[in-house]
N, CA, C and O of each residue as an XYZ file, in Angstrom:
716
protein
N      -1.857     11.098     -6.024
C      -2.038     12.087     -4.961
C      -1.347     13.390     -5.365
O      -2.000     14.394     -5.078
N      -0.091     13.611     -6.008
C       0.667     14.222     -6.139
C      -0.106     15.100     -7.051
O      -0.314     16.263     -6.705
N      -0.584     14.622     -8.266
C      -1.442     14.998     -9.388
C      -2.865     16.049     -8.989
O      -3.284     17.125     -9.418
N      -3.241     15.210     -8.088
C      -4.328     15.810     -7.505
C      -4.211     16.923     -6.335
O      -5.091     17.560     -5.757
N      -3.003     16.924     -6.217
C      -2.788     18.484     -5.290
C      -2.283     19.657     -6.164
O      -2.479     20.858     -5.979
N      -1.446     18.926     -7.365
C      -1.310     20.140     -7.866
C      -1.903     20.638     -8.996
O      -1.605     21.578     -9.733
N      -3.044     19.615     -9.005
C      -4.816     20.187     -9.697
C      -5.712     21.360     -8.582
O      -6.540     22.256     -8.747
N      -5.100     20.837     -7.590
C      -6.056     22.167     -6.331
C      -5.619     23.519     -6.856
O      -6.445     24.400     -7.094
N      -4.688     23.634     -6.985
C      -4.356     25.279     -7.838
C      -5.542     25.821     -8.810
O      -5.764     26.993     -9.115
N      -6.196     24.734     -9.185
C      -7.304     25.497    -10.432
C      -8.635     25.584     -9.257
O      -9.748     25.713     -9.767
N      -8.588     25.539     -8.155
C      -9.703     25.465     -7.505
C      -9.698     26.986     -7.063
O      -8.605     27.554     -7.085
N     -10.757     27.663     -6.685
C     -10.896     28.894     -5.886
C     -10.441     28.904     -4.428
O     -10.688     28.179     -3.465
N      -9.815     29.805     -4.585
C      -8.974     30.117     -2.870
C      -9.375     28.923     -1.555
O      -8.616     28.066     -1.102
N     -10.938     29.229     -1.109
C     -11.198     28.726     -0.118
C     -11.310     26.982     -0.058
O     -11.073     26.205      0.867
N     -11.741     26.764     -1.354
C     -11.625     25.238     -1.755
C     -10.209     24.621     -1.963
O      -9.763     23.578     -1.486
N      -9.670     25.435     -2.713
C      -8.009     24.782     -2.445
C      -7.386     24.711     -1.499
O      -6.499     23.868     -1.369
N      -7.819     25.933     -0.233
C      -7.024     25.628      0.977
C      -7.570     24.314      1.413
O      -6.768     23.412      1.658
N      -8.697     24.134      1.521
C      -8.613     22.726      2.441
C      -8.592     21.707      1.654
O      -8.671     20.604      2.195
N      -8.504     21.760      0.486
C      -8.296     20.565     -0.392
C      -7.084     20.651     -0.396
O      -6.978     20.096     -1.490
N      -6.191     20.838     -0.161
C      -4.829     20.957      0.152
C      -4.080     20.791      1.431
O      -2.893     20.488      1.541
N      -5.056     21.065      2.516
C      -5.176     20.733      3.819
C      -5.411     19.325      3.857
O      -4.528     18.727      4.472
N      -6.232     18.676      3.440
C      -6.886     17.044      3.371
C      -5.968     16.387      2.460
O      -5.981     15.157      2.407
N      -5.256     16.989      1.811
C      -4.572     15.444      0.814
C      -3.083     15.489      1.623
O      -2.358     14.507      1.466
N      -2.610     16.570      2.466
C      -1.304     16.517      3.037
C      -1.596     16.200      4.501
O      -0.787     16.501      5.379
N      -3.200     15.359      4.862
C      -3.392     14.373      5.814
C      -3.174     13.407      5.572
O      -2.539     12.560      6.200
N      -3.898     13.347      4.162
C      -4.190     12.242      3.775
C      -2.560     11.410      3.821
O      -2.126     10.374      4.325
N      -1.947     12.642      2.903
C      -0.734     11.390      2.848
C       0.116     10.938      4.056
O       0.733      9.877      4.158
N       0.011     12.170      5.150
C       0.732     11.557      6.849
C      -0.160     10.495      6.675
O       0.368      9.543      6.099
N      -1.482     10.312      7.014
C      -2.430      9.028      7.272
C      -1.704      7.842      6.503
O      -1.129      7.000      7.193
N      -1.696      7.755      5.507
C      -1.514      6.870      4.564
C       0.263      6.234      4.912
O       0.540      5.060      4.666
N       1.143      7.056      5.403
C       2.480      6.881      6.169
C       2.171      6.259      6.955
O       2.371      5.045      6.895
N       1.399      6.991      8.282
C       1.687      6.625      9.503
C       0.904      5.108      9.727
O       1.149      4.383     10.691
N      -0.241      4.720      8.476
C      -0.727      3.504      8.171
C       0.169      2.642      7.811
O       0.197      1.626      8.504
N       0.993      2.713      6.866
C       2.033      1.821      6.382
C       3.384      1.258      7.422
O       3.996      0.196      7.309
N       3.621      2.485      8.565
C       4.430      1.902      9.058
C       4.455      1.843     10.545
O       5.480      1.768     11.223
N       3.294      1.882     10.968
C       2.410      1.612     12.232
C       1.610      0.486     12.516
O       1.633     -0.296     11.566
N       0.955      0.123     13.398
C       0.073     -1.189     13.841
C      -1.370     -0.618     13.480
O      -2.284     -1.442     13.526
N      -1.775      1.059     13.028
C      -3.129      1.211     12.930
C      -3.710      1.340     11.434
O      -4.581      2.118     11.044
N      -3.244      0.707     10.953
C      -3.916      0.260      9.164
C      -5.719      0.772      9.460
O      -6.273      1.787      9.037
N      -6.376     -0.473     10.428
C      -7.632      0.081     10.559
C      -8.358      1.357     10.538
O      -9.355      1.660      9.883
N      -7.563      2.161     11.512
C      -7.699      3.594     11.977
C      -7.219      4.383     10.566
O      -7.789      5.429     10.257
N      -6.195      3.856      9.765
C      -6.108      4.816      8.548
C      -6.597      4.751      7.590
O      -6.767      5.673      6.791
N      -6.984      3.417      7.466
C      -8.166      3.471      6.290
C      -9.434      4.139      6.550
O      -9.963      4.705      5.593
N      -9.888      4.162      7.447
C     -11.122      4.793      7.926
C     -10.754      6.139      7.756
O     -11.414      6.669      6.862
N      -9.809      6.995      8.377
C      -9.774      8.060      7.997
C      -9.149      8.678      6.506
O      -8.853      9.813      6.131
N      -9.118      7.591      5.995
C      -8.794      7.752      4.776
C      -9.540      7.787      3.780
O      -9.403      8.484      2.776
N     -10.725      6.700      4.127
C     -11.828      7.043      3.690
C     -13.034      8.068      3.917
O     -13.993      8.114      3.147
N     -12.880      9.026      5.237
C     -13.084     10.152      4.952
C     -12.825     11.329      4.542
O     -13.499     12.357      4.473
N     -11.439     10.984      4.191
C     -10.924     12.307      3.866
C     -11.828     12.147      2.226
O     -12.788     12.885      2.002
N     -11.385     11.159      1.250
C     -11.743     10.797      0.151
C     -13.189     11.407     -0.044
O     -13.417     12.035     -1.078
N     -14.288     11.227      1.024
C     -15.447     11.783      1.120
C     -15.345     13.148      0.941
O     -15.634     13.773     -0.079
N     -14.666     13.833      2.598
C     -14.499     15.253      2.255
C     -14.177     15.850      0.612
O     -15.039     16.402     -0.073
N     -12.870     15.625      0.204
C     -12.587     15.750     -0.989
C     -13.610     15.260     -2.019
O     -13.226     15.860     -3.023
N     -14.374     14.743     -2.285
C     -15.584     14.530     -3.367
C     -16.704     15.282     -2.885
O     -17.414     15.719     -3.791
N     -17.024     15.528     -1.853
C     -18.238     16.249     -1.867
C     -18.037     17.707     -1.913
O     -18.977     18.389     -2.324
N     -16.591     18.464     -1.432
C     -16.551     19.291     -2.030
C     -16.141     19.525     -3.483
O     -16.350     20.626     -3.994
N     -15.585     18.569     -4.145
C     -15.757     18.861     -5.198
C     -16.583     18.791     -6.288
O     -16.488     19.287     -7.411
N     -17.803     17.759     -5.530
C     -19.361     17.648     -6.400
C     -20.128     19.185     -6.031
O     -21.150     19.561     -6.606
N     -19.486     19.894     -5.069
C     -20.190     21.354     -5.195
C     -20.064     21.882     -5.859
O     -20.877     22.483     -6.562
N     -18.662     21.835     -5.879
C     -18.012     22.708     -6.766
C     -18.540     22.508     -8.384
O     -18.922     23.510     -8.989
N     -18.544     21.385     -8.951
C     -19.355     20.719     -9.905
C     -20.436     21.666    -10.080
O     -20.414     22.512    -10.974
N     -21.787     21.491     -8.891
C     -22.790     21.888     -9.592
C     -22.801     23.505     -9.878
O     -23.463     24.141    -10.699
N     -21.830     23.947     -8.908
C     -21.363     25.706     -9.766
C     -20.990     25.919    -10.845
O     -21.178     26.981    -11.437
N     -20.521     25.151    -11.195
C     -19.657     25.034    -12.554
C     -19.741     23.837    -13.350
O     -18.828     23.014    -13.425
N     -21.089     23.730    -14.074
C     -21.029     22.135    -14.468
C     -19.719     22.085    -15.890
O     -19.269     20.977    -16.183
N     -19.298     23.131    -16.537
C     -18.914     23.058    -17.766
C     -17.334     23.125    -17.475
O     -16.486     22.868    -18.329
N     -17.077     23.478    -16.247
C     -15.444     23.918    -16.022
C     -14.668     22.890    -16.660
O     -15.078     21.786    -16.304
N     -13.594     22.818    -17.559
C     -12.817     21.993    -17.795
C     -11.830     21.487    -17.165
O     -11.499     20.302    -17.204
N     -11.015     22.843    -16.208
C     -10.446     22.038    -15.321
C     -10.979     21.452    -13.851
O     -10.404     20.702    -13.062
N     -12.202     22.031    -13.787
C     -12.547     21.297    -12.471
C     -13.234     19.623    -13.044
O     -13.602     18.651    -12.385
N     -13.192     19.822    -14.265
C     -13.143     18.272    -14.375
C     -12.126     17.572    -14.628
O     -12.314     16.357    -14.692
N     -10.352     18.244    -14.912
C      -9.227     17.631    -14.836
C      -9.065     17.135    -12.849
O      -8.608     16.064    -12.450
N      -9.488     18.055    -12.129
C      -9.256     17.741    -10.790
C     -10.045     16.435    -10.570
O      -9.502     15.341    -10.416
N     -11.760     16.710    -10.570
C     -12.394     15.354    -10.289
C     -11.783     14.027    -11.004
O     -11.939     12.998    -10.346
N     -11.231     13.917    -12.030
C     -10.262     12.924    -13.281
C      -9.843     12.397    -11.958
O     -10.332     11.368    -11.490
N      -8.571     13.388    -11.113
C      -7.474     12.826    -10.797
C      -7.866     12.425     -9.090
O      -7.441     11.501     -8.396
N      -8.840     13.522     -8.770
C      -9.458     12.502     -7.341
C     -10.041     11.103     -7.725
O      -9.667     10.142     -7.052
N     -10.802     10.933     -8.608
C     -11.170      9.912     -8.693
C     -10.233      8.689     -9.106
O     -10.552      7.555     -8.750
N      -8.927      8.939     -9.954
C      -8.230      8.385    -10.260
C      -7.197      8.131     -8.413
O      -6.318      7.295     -8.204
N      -7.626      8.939     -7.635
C      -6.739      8.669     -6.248
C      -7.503      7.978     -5.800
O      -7.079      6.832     -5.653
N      -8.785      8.191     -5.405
C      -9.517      7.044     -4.742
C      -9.471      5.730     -5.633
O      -8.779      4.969     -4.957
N      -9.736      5.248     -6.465
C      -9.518      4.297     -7.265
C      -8.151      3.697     -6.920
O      -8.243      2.470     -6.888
N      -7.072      4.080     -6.684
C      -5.804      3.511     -6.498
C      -6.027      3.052     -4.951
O      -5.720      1.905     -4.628
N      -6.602      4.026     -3.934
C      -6.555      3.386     -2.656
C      -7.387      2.016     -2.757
O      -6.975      1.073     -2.081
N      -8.380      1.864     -3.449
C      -8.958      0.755     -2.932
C      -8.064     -0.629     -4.050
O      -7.893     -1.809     -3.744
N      -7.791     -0.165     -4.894
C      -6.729     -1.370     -5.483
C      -6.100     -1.693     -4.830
O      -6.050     -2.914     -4.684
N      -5.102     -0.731     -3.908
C      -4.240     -1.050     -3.069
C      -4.409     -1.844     -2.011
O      -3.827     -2.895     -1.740
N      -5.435     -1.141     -1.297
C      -5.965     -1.834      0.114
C      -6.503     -3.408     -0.828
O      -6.003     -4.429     -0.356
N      -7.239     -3.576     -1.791
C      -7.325     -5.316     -2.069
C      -5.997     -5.944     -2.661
O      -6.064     -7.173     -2.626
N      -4.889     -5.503     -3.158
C      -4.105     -6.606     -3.185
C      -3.179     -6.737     -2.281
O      -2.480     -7.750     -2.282
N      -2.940     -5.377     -1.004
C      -2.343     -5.450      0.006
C      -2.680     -6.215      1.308
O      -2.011     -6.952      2.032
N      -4.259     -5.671      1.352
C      -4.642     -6.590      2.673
C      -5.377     -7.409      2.121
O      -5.236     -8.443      2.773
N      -6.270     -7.632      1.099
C      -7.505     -8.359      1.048
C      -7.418     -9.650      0.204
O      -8.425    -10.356      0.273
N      -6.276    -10.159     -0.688
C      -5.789    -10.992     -1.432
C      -4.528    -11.517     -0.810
O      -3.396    -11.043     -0.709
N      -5.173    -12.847     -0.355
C      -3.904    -13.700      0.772
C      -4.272    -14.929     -0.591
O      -5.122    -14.967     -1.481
N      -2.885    -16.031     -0.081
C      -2.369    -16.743     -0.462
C      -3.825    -17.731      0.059
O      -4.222    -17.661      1.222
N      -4.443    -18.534     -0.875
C      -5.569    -19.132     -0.915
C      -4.889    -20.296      0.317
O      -3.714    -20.662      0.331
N      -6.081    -20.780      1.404
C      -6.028    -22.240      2.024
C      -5.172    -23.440      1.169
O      -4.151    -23.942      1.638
N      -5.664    -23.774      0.018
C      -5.614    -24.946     -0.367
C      -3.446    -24.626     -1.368
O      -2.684    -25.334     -2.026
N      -3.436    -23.604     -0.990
C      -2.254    -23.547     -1.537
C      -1.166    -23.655     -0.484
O       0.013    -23.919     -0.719
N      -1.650    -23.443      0.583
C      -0.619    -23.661      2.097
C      -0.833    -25.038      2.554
O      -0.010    -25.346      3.416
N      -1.501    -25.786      2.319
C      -2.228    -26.996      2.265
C      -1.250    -27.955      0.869
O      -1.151    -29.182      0.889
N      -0.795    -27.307      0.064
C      -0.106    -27.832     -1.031
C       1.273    -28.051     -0.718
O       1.825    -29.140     -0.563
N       1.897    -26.624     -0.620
C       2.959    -26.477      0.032
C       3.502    -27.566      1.469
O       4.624    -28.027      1.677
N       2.806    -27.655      1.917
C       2.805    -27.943      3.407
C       3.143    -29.587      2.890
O       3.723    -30.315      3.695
N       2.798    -30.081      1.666
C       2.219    -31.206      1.755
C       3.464    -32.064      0.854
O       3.928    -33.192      1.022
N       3.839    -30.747     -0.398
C       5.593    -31.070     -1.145
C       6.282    -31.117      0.008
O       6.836    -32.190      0.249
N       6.400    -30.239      0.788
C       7.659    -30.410      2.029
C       7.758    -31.129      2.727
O       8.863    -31.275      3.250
N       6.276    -32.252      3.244
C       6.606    -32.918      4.087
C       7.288    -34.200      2.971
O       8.270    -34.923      3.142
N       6.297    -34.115      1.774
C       6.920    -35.563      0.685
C       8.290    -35.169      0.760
O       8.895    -35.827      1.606
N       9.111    -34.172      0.062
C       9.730    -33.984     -0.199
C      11.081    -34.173      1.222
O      12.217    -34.489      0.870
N      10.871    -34.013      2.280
C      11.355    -34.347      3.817
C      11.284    -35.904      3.817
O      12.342    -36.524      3.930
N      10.168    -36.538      3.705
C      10.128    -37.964      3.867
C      11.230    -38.608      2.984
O      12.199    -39.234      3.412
N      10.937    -38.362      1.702
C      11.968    -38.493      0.265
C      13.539    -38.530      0.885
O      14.092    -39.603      1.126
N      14.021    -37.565      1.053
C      15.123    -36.927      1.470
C      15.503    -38.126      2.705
O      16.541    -38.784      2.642
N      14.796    -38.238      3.483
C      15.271    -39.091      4.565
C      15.501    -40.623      3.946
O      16.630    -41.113      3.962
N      14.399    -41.323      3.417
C      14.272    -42.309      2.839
C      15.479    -42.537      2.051
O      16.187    -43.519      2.276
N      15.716    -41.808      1.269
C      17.037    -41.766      0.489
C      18.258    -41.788      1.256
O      19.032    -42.741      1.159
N      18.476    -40.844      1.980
C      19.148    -41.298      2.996
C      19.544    -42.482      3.818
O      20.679    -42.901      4.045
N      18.199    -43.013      4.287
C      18.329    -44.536      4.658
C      18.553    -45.429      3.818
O      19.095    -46.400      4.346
N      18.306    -45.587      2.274
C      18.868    -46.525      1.508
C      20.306    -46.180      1.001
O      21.114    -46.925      0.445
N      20.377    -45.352      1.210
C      21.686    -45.250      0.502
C      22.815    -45.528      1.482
O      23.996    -45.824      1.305
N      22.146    -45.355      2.474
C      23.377    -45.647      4.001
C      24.614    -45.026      4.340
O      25.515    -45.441      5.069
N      24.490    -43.707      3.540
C      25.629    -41.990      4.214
C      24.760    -41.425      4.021
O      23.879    -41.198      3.192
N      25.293    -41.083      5.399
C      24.975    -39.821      5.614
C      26.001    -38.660      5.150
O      27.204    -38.674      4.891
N      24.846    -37.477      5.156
C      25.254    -36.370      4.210
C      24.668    -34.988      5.788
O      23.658    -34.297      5.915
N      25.817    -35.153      6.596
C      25.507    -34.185      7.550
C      25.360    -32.721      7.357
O      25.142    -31.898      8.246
N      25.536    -32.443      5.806
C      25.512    -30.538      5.212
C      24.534    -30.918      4.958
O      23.782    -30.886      5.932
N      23.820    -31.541      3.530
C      23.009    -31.969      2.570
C      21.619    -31.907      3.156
O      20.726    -31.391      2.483
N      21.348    -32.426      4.441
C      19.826    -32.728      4.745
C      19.398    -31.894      5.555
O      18.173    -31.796      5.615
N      20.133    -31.115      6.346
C      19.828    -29.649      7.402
C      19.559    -28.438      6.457
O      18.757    -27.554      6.758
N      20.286    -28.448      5.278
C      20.583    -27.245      4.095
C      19.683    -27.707      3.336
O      19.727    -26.898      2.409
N      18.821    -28.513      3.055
C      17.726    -29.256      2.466
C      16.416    -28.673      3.275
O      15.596    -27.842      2.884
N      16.476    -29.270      4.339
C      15.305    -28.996      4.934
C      15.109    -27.236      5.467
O      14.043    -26.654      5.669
N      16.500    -26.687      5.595
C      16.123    -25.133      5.722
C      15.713    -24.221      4.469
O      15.091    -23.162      4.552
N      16.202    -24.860      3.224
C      15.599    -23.856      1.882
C      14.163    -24.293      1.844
O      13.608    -23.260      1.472
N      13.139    -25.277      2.018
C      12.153    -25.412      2.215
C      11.682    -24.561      2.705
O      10.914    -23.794      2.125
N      12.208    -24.419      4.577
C      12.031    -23.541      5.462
C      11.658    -22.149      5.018
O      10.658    -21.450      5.176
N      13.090    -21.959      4.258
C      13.416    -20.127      4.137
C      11.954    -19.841      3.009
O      11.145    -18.950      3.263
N      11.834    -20.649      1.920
C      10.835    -20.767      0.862
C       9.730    -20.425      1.374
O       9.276    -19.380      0.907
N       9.000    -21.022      2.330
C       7.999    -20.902      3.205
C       7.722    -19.654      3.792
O       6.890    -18.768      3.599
N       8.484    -19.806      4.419
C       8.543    -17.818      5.498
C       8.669    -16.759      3.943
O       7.874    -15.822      3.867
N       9.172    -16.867      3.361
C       9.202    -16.004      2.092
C       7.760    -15.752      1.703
O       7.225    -14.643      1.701
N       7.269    -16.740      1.421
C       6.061    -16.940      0.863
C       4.830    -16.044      1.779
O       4.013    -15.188      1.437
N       5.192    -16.789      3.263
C       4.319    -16.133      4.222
C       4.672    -14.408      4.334
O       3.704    -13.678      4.547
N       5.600    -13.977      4.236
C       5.904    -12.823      4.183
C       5.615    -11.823      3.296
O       5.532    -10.640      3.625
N       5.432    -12.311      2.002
C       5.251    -11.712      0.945
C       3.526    -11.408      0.812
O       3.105    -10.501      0.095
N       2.540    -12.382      1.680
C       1.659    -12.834      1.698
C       1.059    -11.526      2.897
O      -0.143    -11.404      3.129
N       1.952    -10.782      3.450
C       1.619     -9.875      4.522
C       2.694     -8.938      4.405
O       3.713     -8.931      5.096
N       2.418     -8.201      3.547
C       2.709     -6.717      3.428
C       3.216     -5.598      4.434
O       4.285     -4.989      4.468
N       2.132     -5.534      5.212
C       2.241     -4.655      6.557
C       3.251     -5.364      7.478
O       3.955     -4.557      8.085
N       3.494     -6.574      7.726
C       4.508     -6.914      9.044
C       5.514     -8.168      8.032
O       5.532     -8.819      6.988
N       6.069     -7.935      8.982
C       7.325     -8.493      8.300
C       8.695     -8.384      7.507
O       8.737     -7.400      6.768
N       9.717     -9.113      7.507
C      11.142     -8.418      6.889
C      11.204     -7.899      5.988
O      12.209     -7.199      5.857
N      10.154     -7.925      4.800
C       9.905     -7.647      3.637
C       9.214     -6.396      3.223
O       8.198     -6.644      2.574
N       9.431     -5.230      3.384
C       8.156     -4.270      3.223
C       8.707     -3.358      2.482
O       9.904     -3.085      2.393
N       7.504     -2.722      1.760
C       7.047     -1.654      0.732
C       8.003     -0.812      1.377
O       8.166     -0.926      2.592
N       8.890      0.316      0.474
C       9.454      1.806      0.783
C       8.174      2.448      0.878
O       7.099      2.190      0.335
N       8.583      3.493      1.824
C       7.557      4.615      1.645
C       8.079      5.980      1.379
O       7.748      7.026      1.937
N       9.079      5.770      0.295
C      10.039      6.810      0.087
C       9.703      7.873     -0.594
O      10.089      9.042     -0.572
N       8.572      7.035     -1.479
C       7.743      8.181     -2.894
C       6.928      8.779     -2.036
O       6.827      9.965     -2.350
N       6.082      8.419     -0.776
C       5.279      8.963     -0.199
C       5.449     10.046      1.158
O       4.559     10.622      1.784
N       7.170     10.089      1.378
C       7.790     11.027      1.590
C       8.302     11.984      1.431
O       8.473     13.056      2.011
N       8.653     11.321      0.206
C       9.028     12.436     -0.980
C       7.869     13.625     -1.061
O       7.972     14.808     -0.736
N       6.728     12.903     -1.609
C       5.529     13.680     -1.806
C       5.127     14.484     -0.968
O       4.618     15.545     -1.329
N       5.330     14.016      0.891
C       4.580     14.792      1.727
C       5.746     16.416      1.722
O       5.521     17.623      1.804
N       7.034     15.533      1.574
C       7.904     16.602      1.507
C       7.364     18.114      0.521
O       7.234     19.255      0.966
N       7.139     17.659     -0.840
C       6.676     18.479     -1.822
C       5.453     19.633     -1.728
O       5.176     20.701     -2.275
N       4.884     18.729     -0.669
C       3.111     19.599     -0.400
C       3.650     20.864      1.198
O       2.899     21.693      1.713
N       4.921     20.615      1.548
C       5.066     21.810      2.567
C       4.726     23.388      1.909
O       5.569     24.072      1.329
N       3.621     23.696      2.090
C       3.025     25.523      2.150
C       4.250     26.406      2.697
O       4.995     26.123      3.635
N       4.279     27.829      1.677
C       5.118     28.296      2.076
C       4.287     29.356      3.403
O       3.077     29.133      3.404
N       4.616     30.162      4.219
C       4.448     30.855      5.102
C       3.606     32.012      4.796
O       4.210     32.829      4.101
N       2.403     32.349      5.091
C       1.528     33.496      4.607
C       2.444     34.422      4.719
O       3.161     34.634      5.696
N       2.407     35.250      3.217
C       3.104     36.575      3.219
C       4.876     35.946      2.664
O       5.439     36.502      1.720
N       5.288     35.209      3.134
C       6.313     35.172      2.300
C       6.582     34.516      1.016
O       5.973     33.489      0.719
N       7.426     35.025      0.259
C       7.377     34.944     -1.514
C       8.389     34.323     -1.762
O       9.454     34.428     -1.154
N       8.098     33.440     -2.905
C       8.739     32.249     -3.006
C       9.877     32.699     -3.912
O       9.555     33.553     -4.738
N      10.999     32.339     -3.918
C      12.201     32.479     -4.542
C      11.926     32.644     -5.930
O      12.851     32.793     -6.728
């Protein structure tokens, strides 16, 4: 994203303003997606912004089929859209298969039965041993499930680079000159 805004500089005035306008949505969108309940609502508008941004720059294209840097810009839009949809499939769209929670589910209970059984033959009890047994299972599990869901849960992505970034894209004030 970062790349691709500060490729808008090679664009002509009126095209860079709003191509510069749309990627410092894009990236609030892409925030307020990550650490909000409306993922849905930001992908969608995320996927229009991506539109906006390609079709003006397939105009721009057919004005200029030979421009070199307006083909470093299309490079790096396309290289941005390409990352959103990687993202969105190993974030939302690649879960932990059925038959592997089905596996899991299935060591813990052996592994619980085991534990007890042993217990009963051996005839002590081990009042730390089998609660602290059966909760690392536990904790293992919720880990798993957590890691398995990105968006909710104790476990989540910084969105520090993408703060950083929105930070970077603040416009200075028409008419005033930059240090």
């Amino acid at each position: 994203i970062g790349t691709t805004y500060l490729r808008t500089r090679t664009l002509p005035e009126t095209e860079r303003a709003q191509a510069r306008a749309l990627l410092r949505e894009y990236v609030d969108v892409r925030m307020q997606g990550a650490l909000e309940d409306g993922i849905d609502a930001a992908i969608r508008r995320s996927v229009e912004i991506h539109e906006a941004l390609w079709e003006q720059a397939a105009a721009l294209a057919e004005d200029r089929p030979g421009s070199i840097v307006l083909g470093l810009y299309l490079q790096s839009l396309n290289q941005m859209i390409d990352l959103h949809a990687k993202r969105l499939t190993e974030s939302l769209r690649v879960r932990v298969p059925a038959v592997i929670w089905v596996v899991l589910f299935a060591v813990t209970v052996l592994a619980m039965a085991e534990m007890g059984f042993q217990t009963g033959l051996g005839g002590k009890r081990r009042p730390l041993s089998t609660p602290a047994f059966a909760l690392a299972f536990a904790v293992v599990m919720l880990l798993i499930a957590d890691l398995d869901r990105p968006q909710s849960g104790w476990i989540r992505i910084s969105q520090q680079s993408m703060i950083e970034l929105r930070e970077s894209m603040i416009e200075p004030a028409r008419g005033a000159q930059a240090p």
